[in-house]
C-alpha positions in Angstrom: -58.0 -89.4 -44.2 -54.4 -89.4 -43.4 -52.8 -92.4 -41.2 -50.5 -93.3 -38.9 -49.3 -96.8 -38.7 -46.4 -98.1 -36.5 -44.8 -101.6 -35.7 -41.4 -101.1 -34.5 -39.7 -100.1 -36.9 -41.4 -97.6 -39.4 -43.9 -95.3 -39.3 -46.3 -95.2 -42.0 -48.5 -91.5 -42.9 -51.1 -92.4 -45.5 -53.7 -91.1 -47.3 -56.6 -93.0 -47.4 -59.4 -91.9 -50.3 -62.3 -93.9 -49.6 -63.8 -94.2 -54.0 -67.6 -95.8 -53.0 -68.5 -99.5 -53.6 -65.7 -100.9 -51.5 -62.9 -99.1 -53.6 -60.4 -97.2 -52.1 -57.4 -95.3 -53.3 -54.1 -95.0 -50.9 -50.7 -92.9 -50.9 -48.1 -93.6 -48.1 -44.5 -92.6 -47.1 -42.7 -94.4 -44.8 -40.3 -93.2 -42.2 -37.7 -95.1 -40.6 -37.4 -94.9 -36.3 -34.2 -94.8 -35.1 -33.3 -97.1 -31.8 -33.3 -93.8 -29.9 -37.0 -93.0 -31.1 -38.1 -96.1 -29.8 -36.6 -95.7 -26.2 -37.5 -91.8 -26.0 -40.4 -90.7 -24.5 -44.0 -90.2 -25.9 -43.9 -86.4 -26.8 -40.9 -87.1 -28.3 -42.1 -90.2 -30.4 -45.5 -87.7 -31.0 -43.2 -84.9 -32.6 -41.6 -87.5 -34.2 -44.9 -88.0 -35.6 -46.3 -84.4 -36.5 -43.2 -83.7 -38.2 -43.4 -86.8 -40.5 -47.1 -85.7 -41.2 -45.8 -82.2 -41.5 -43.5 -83.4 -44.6 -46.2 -85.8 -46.0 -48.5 -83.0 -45.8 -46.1 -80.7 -47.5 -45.3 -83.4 -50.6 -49.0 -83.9 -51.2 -51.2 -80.5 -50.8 -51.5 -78.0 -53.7 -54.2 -76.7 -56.0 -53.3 -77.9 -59.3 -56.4 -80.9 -60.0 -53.6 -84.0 -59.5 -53.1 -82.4 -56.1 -54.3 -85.1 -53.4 -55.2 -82.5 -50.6 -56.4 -78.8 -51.6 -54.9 -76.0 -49.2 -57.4 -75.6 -46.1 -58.8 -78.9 -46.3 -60.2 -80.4 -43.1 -59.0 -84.0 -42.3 -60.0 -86.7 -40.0 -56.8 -88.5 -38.6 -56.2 -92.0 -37.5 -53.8 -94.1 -35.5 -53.1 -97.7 -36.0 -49.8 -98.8 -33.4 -48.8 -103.0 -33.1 -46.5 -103.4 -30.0 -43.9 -102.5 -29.3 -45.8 -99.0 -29.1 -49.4 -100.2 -28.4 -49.0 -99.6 -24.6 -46.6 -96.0 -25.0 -49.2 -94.7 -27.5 -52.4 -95.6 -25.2 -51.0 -94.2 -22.3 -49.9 -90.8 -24.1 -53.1 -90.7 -26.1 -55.2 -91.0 -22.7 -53.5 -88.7 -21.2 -54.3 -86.2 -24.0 -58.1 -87.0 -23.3 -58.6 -87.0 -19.6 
């Protein structure tokens, strides 16, 4: 399941692999926001965003077996956001479902 995770200053897309019996297995990249990322406004925080999942995507899909994620595969995505983001990423994320 890939993840987003944001505090202020980095933004975190990882790959959690949940292994049974309380195990898990996790691959992450981190990205660094710039001050103007974190005054701009949500869309452009969001593509901020896609395009940082885009690149982690890239780095991490093939078909070879040591590949983490096979081309086609369907993946759940979270979102885990501490302030200074928690109220800019509610808002634009209930936006997206109302």
């Amino acid at each position: 399941m890939p993840l987003y995770s944001t505090g202020g200053t980095n933004l975190r897309v990882c790959l959690v692999t949940l292994q049974g019996e309380g195990q898990f297995e996790i691959t992450q990249s981190k990205y660094r926001l710039t001050e103007e990322q974190k005054q701009a406004d949500g869309q452009d925080l969001f593509d901020f965003c896609a395009e940082c999942l885009k690149i982690f995507l890239d780095a991490n899909v093939g078909s070879d077996s040591e590949s983490l994620i096979k081309p086609g595969q369907e993946l759940p995505l979270g979102f885990t956001v501490r302030p200074p983001f928690s109220d800019l990423i509610r808002r634009v994320i209930y936006a997206w479902i109302s």
